[in-house]
mmCIF file as Biopython writes it, N, C-alpha, C and O atoms, coordinates in Angstrom:
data_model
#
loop_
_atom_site.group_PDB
_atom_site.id
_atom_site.type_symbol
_atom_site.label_atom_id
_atom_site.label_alt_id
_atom_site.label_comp_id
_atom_site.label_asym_id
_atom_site.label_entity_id
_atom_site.label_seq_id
_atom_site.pdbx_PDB_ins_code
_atom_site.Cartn_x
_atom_site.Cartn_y
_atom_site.Cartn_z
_atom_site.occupancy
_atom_site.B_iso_or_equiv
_atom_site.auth_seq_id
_atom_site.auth_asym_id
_atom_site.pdbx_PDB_model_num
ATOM 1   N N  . UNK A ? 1  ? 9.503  -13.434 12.609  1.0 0.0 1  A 1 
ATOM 2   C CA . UNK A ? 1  ? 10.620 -12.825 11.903  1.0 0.0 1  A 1 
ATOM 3   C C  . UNK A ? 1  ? 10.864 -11.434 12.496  1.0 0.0 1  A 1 
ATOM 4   O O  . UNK A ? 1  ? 9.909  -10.778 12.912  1.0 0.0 1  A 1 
ATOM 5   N N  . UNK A ? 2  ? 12.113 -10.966 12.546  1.0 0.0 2  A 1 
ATOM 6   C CA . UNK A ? 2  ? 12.410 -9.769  13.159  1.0 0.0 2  A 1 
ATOM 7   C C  . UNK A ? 2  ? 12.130 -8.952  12.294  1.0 0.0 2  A 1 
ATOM 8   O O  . UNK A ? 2  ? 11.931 -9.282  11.125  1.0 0.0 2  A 1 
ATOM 9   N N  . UNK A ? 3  ? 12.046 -7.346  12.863  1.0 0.0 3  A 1 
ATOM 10  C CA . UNK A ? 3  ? 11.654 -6.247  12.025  1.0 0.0 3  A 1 
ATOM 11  C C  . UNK A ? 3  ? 12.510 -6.023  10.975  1.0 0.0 3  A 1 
ATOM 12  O O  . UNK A ? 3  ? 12.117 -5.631  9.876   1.0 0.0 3  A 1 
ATOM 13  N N  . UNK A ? 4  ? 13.664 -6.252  11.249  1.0 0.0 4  A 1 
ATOM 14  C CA . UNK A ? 4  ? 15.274 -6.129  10.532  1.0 0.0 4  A 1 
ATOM 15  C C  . UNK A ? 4  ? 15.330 -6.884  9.143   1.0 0.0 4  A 1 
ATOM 16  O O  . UNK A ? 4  ? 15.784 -6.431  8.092   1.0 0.0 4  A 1 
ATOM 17  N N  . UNK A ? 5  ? 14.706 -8.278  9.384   1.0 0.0 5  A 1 
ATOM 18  C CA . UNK A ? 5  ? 14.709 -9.611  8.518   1.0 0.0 5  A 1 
ATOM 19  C C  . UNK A ? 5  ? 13.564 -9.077  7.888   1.0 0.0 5  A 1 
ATOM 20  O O  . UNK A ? 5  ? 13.834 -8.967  6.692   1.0 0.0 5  A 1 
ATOM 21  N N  . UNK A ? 6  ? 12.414 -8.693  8.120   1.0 0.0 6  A 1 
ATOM 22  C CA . UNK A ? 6  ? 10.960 -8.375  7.414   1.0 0.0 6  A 1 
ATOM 23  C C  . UNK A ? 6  ? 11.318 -6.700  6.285   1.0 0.0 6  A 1 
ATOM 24  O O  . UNK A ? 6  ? 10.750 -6.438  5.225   1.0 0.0 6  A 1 
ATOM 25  N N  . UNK A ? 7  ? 12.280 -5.943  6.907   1.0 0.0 7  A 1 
ATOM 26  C CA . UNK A ? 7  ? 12.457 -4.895  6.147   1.0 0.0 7  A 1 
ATOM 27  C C  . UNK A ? 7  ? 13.138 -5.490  4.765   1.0 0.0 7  A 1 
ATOM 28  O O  . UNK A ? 7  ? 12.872 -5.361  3.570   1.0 0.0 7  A 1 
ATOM 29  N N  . UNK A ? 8  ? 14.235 -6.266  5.575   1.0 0.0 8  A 1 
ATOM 30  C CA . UNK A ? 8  ? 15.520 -6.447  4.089   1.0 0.0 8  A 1 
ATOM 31  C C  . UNK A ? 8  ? 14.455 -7.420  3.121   1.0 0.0 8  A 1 
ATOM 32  O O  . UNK A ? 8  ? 14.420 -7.090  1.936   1.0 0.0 8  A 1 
ATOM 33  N N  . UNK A ? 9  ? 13.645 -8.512  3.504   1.0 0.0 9  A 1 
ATOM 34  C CA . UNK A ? 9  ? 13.275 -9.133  2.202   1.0 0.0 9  A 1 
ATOM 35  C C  . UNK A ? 9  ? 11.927 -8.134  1.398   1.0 0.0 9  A 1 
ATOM 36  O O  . UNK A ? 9  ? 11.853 -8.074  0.170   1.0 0.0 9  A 1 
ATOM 37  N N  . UNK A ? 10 ? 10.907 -7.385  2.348   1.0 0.0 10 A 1 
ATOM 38  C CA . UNK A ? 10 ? 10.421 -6.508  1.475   1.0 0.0 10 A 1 
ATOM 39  C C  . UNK A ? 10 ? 11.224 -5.455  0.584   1.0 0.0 10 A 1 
ATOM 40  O O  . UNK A ? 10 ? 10.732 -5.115  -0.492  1.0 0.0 10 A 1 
ATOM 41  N N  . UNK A ? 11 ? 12.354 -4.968  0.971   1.0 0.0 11 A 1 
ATOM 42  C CA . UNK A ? 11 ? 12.746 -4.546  0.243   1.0 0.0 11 A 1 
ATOM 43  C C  . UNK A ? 11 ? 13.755 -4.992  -1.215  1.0 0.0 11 A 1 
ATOM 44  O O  . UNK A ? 11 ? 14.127 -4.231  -2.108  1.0 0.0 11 A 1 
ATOM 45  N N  . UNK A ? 12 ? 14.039 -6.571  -1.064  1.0 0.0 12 A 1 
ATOM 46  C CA . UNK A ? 12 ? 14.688 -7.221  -1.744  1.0 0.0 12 A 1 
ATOM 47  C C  . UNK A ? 12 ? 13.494 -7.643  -2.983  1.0 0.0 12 A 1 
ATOM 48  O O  . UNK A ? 12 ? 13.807 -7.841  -4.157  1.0 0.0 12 A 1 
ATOM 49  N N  . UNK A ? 13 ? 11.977 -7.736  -2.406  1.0 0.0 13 A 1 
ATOM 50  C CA . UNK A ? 13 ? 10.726 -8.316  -3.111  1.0 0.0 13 A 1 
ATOM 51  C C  . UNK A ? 13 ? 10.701 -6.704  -4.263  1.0 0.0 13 A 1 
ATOM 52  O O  . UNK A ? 13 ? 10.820 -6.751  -5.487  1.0 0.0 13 A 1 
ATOM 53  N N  . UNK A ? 14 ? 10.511 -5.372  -3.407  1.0 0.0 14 A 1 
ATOM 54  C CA . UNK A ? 14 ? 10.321 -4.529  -4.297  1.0 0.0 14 A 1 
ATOM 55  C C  . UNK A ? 14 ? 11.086 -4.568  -5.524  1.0 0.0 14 A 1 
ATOM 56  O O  . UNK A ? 14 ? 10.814 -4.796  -6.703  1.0 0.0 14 A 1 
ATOM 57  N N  . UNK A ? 15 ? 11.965 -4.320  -4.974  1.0 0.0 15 A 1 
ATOM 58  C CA . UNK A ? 15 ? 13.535 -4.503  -5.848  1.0 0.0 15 A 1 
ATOM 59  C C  . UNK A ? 15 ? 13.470 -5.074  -6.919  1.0 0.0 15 A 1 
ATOM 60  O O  . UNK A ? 15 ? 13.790 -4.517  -7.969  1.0 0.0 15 A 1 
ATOM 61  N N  . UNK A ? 16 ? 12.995 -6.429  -6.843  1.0 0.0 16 A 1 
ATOM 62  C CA . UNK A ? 16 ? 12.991 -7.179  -8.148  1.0 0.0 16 A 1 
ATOM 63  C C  . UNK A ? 16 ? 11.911 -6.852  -8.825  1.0 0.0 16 A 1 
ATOM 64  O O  . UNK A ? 16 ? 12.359 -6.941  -9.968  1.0 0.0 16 A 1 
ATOM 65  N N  . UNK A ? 17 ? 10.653 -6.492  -8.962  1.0 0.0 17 A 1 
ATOM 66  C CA . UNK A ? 17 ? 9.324  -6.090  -9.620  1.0 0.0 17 A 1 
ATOM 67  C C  . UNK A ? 17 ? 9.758  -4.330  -9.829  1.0 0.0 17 A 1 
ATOM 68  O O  . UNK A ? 17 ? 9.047  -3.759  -10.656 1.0 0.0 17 A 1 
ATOM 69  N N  . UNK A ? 18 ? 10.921 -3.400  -9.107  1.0 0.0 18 A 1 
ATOM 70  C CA . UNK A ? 18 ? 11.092 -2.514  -9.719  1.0 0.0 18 A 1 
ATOM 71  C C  . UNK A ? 18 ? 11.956 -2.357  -10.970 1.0 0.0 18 A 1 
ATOM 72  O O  . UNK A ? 18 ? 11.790 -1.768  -12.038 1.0 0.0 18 A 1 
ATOM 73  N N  . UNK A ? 19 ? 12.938 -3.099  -10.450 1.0 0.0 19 A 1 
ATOM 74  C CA . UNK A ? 19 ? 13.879 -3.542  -11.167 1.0 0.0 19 A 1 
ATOM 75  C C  . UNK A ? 19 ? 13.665 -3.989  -12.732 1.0 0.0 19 A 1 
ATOM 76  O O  . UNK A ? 19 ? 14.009 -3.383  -13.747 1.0 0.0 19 A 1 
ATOM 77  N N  . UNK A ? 20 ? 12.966 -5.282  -12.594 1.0 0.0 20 A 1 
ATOM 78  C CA . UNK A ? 20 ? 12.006 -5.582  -13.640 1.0 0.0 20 A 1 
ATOM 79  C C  . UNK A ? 20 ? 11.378 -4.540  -14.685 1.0 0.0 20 A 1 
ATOM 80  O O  . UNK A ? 20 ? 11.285 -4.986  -15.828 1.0 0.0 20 A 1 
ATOM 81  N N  . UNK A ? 21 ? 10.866 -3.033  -14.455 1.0 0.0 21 A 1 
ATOM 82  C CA . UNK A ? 21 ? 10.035 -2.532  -14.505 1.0 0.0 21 A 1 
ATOM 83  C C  . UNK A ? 21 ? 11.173 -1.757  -14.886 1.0 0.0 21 A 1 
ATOM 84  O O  . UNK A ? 21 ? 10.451 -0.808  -15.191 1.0 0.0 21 A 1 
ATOM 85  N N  . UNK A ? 22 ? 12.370 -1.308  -15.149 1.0 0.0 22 A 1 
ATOM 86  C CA . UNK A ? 22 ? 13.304 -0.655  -15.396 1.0 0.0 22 A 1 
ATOM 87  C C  . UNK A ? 22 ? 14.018 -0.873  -16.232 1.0 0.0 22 A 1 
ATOM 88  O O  . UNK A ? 22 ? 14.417 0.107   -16.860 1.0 0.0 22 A 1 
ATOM 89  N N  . UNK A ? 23 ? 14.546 -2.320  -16.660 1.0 0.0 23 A 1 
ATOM 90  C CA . UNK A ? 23 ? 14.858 -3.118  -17.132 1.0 0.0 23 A 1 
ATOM 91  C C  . UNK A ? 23 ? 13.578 -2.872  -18.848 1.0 0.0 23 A 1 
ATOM 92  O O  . UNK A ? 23 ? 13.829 -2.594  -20.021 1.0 0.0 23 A 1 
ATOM 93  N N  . UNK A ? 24 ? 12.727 -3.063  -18.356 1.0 0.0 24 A 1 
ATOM 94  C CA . UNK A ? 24 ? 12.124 -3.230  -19.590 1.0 0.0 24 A 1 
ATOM 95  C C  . UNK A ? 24 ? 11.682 -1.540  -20.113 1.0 0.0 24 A 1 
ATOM 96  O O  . UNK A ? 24 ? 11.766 -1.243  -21.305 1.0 0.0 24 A 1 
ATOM 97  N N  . UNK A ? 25 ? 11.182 -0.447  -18.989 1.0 0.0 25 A 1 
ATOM 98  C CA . UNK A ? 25 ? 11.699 0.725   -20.098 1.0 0.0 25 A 1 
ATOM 99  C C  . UNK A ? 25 ? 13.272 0.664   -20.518 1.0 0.0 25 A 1 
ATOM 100 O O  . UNK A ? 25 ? 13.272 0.514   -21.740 1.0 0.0 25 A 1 
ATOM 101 N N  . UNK A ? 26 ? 14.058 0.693   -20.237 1.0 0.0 26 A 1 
ATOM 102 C CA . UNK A ? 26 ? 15.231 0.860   -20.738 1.0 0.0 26 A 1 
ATOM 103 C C  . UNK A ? 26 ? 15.741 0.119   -21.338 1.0 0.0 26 A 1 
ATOM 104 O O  . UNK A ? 26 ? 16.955 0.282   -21.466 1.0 0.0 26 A 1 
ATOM 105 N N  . UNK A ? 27 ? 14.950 -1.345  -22.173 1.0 0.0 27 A 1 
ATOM 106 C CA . UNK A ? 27 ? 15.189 -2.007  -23.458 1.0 0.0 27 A 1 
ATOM 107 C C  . UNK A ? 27 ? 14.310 -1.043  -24.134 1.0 0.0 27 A 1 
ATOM 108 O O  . UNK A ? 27 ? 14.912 -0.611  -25.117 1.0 0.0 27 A 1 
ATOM 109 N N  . UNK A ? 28 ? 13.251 -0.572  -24.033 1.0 0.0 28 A 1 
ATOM 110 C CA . UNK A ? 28 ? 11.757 -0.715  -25.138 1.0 0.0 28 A 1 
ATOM 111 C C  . UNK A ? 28 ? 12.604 1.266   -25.523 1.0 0.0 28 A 1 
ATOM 112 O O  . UNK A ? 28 ? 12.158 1.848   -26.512 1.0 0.0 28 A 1 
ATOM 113 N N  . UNK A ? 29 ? 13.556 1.893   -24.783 1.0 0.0 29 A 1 
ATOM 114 C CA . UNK A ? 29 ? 14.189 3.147   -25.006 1.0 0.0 29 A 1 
ATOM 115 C C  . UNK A ? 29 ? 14.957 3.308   -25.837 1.0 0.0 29 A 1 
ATOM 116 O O  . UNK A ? 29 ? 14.923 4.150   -26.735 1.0 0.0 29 A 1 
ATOM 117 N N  . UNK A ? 30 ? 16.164 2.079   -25.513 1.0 0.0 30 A 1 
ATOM 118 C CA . UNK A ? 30 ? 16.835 1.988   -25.886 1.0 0.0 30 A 1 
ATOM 119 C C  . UNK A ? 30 ? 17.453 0.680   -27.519 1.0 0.0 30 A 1 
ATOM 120 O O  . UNK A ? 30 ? 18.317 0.696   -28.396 1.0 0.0 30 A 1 
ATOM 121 N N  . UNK A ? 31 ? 16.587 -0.026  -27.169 1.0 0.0 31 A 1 
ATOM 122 C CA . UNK A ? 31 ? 16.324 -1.266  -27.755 1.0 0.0 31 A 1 
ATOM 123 C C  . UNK A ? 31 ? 17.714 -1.893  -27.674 1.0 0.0 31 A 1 
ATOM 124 O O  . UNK A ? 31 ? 18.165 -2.453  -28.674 1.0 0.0 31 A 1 
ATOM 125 N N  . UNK A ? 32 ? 18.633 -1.813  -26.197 1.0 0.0 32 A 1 
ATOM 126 C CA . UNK A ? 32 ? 19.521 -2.479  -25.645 1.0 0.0 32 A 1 
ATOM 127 C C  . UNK A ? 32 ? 19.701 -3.393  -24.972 1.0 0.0 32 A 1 
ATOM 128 O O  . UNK A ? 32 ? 18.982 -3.191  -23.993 1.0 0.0 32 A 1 
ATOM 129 N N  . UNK A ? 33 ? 20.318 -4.504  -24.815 1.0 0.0 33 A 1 
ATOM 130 C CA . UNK A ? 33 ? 19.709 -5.291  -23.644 1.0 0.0 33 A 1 
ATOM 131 C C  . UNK A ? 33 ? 20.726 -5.430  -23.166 1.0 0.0 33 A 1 
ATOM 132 O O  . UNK A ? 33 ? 20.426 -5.865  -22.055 1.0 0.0 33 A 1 
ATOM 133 N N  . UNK A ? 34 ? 22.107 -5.352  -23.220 1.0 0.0 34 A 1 
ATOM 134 C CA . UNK A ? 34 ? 23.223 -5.095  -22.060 1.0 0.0 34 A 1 
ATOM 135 C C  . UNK A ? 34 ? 23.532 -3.805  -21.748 1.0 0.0 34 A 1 
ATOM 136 O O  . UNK A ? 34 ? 24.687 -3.644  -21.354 1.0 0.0 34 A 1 
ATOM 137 N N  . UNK A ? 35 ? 22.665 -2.595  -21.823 1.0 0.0 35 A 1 
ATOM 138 C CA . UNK A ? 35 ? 22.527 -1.601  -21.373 1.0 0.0 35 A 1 
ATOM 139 C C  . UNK A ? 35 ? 21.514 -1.826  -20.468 1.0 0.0 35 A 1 
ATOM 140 O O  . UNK A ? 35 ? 21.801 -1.956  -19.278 1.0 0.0 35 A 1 
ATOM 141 N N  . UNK A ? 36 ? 19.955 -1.919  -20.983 1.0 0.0 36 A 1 
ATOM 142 C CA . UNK A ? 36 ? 19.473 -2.554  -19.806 1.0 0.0 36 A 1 
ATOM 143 C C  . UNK A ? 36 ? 19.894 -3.376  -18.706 1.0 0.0 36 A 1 
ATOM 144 O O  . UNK A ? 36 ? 19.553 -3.077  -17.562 1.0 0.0 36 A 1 
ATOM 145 N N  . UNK A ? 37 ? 20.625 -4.415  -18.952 1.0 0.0 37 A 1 
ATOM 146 C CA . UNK A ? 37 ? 20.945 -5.408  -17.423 1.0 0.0 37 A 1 
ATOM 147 C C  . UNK A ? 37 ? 21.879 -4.768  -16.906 1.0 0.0 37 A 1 
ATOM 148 O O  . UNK A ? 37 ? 22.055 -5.101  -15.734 1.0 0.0 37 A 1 
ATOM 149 N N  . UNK A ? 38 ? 23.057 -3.419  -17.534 1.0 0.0 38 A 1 
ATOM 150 C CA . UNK A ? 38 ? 23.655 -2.873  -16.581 1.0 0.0 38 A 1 
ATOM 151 C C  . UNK A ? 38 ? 23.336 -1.914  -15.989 1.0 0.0 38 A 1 
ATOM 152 O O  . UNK A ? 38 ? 24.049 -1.451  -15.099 1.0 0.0 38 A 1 
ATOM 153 N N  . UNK A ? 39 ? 22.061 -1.330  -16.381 1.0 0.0 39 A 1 
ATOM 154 C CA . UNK A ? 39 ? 21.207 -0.352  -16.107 1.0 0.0 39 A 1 
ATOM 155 C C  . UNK A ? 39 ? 20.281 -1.151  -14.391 1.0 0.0 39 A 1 
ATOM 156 O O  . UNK A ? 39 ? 19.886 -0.606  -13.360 1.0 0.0 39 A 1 
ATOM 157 N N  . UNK A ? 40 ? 20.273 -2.413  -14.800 1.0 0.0 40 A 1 
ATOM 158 C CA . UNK A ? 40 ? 19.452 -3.024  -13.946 1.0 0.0 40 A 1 
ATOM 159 C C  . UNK A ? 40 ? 20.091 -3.530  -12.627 1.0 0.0 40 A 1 
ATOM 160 O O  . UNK A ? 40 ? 19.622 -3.481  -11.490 1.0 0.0 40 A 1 
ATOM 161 N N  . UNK A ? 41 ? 20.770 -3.816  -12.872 1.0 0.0 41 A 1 
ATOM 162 C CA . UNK A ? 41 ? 22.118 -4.414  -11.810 1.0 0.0 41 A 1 
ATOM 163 C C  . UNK A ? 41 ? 22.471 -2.975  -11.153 1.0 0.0 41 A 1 
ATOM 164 O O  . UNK A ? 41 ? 22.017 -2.885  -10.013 1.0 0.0 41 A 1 
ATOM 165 N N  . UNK A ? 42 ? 23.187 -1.804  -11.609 1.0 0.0 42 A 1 
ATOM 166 C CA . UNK A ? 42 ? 23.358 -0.678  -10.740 1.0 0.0 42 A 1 
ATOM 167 C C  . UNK A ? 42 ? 21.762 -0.803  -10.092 1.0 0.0 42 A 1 
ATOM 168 O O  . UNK A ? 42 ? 21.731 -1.091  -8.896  1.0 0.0 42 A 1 
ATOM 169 N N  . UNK A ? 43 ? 20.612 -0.636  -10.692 1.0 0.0 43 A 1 
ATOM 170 C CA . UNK A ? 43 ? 19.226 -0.080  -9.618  1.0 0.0 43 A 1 
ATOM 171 C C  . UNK A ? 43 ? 19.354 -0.954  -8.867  1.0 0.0 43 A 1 
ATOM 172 O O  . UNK A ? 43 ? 20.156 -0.558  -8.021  1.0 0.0 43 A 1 
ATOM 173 N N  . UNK A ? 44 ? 18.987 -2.116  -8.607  1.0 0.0 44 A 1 
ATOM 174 C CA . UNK A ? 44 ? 18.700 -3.028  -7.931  1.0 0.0 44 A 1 
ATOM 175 C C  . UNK A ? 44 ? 19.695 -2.716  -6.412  1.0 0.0 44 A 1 
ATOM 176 O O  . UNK A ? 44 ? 19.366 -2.353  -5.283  1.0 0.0 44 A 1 
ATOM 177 N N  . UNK A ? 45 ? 21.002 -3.050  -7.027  1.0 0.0 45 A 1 
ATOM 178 C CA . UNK A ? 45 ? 22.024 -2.860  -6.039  1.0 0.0 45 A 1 
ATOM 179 C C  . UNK A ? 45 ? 21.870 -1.630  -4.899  1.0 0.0 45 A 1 
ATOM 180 O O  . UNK A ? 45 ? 21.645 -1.770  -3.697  1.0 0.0 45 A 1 
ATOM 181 N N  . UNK A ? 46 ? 22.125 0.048   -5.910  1.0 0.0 46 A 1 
ATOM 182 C CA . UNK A ? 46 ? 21.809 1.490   -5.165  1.0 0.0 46 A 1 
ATOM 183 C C  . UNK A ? 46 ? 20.215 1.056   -4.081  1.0 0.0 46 A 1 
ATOM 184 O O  . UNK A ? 46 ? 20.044 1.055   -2.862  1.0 0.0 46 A 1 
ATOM 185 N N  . UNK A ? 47 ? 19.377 0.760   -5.146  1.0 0.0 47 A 1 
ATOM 186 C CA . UNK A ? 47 ? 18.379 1.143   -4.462  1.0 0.0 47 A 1 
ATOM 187 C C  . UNK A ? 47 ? 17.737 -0.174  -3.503  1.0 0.0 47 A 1 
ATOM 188 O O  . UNK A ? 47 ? 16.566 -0.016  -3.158  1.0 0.0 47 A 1 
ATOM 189 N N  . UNK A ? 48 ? 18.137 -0.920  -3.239  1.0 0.0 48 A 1 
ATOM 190 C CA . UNK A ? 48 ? 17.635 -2.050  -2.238  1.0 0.0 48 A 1 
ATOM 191 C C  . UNK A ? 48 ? 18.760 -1.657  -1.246  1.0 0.0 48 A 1 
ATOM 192 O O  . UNK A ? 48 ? 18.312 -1.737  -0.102  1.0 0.0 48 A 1 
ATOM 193 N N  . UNK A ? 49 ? 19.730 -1.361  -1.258  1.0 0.0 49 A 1 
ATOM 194 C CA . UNK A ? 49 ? 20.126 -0.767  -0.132  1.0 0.0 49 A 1 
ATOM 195 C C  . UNK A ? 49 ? 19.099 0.853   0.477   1.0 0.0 49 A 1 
ATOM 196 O O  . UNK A ? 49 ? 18.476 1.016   1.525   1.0 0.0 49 A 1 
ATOM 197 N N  . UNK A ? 50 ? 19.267 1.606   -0.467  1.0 0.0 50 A 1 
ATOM 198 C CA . UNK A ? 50 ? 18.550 2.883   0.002   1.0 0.0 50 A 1 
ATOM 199 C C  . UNK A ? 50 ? 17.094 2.504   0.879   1.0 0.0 50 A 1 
ATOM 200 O O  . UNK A ? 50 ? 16.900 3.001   1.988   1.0 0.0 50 A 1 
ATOM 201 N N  . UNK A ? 51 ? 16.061 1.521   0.206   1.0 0.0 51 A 1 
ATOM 202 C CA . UNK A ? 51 ? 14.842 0.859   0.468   1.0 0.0 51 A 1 
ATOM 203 C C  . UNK A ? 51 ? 15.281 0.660   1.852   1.0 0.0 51 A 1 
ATOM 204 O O  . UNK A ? 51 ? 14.780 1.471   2.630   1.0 0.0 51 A 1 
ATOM 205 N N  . UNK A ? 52 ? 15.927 -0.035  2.275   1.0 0.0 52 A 1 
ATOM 206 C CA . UNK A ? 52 ? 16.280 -0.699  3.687   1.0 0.0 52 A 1 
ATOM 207 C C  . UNK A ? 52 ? 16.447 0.389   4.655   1.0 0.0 52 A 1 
ATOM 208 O O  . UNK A ? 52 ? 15.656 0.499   5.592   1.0 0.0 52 A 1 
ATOM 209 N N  . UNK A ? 53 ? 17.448 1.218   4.485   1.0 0.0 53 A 1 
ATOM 210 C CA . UNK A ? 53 ? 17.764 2.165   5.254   1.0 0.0 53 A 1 
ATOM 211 C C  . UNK A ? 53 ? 16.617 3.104   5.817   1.0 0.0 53 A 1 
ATOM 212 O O  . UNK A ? 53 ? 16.248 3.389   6.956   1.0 0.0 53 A 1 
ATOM 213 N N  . UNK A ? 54 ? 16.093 3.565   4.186   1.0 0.0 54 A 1 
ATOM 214 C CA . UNK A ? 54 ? 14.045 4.031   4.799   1.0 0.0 54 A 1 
ATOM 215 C C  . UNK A ? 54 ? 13.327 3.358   5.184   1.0 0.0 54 A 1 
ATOM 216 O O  . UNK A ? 54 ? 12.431 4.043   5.676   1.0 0.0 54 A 1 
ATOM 217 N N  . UNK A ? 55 ? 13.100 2.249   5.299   1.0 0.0 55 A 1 
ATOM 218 C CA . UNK A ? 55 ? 12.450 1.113   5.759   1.0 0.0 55 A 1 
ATOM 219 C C  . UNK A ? 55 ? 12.992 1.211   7.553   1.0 0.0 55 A 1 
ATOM 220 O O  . UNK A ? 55 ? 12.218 1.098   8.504   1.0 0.0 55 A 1 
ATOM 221 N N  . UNK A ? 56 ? 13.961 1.362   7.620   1.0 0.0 56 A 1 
ATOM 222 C CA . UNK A ? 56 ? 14.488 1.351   9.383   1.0 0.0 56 A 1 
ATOM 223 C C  . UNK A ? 56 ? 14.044 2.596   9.582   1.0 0.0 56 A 1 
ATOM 224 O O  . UNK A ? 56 ? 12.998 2.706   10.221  1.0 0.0 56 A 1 
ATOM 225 N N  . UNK A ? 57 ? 14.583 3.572   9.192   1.0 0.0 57 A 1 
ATOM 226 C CA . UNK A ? 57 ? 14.525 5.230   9.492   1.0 0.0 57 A 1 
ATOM 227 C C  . UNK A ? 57 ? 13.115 5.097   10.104  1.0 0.0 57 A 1 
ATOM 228 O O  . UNK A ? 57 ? 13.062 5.172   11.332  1.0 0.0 57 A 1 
ATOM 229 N N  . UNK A ? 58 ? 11.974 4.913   9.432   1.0 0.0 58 A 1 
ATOM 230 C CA . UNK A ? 58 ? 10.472 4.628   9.514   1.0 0.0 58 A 1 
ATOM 231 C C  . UNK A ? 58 ? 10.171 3.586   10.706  1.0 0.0 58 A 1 
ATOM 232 O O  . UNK A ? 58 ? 9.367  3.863   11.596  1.0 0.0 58 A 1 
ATOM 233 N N  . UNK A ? 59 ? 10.522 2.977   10.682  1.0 0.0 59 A 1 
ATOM 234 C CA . UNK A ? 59 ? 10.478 1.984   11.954  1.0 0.0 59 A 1 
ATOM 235 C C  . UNK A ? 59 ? 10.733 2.751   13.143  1.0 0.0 59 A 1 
ATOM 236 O O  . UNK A ? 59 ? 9.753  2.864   13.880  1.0 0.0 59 A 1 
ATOM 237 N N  . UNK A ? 60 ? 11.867 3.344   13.547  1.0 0.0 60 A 1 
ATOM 238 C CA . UNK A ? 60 ? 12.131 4.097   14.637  1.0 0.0 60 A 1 
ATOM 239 C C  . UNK A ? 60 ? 11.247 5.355   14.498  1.0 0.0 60 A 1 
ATOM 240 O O  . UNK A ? 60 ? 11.448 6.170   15.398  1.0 0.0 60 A 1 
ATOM 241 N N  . UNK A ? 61 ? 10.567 5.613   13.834  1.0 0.0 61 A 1 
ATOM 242 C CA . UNK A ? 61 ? 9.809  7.006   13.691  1.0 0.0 61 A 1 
ATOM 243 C C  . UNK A ? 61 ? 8.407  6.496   14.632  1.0 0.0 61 A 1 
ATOM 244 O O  . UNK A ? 61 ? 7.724  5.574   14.186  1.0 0.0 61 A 1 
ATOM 245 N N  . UNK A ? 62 ? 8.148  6.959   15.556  1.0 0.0 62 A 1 
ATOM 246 C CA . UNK A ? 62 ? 6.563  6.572   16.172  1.0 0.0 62 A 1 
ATOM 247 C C  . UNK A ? 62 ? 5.163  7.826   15.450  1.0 0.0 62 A 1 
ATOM 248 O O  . UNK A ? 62 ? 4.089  8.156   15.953  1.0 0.0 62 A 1 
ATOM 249 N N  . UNK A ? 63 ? 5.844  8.261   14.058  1.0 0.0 63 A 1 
ATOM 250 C CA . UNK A ? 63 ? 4.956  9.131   13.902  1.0 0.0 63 A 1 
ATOM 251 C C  . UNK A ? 63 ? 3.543  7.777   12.717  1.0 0.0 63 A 1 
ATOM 252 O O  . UNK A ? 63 ? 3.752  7.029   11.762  1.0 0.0 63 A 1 
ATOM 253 N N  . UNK A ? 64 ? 2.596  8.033   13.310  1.0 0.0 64 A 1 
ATOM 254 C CA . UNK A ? 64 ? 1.231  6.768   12.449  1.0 0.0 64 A 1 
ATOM 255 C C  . UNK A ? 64 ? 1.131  5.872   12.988  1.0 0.0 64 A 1 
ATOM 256 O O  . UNK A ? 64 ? 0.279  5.089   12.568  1.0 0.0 64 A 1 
ATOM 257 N N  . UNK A ? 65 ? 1.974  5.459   14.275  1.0 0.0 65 A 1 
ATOM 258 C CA . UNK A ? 65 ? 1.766  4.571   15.062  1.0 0.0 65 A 1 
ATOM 259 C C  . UNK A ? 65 ? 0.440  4.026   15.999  1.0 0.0 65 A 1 
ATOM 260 O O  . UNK A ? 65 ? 0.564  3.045   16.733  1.0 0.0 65 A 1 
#
């Protein structure tokens, strides 16, 4: 698998176990649950893109190599 393909699904794997993990403070906060899933749907979305982008940035970095 390419480095490209190995970044996007680790970061698609985080995503969902963070996501998850967001989702349920922000029921147990709020005691909402379509605040939560729209709470959850923006993270997921923002931040599995952001994940990816650091995920490459880091790749081209030879610094720990």
């Amino acid at each position: 698998m390419s480095h490209k393909k190995r970044s996007l699904v680790k970061a698609i794997t985080f995503r969902i176990i963070a996501t998850i993990a967001t989702i349920i403070i922000v029921l147990v906060l709020t005691g909402s649950l379509a605040l939560a899933g729209t709470i959850g749907v923006a993270d997921i979305l923002a931040k599995t893109a952001l994940y990816y982008f650091h995920e490459r940035a880091w790749d081209k970095s030879p610094w720990g190599k």
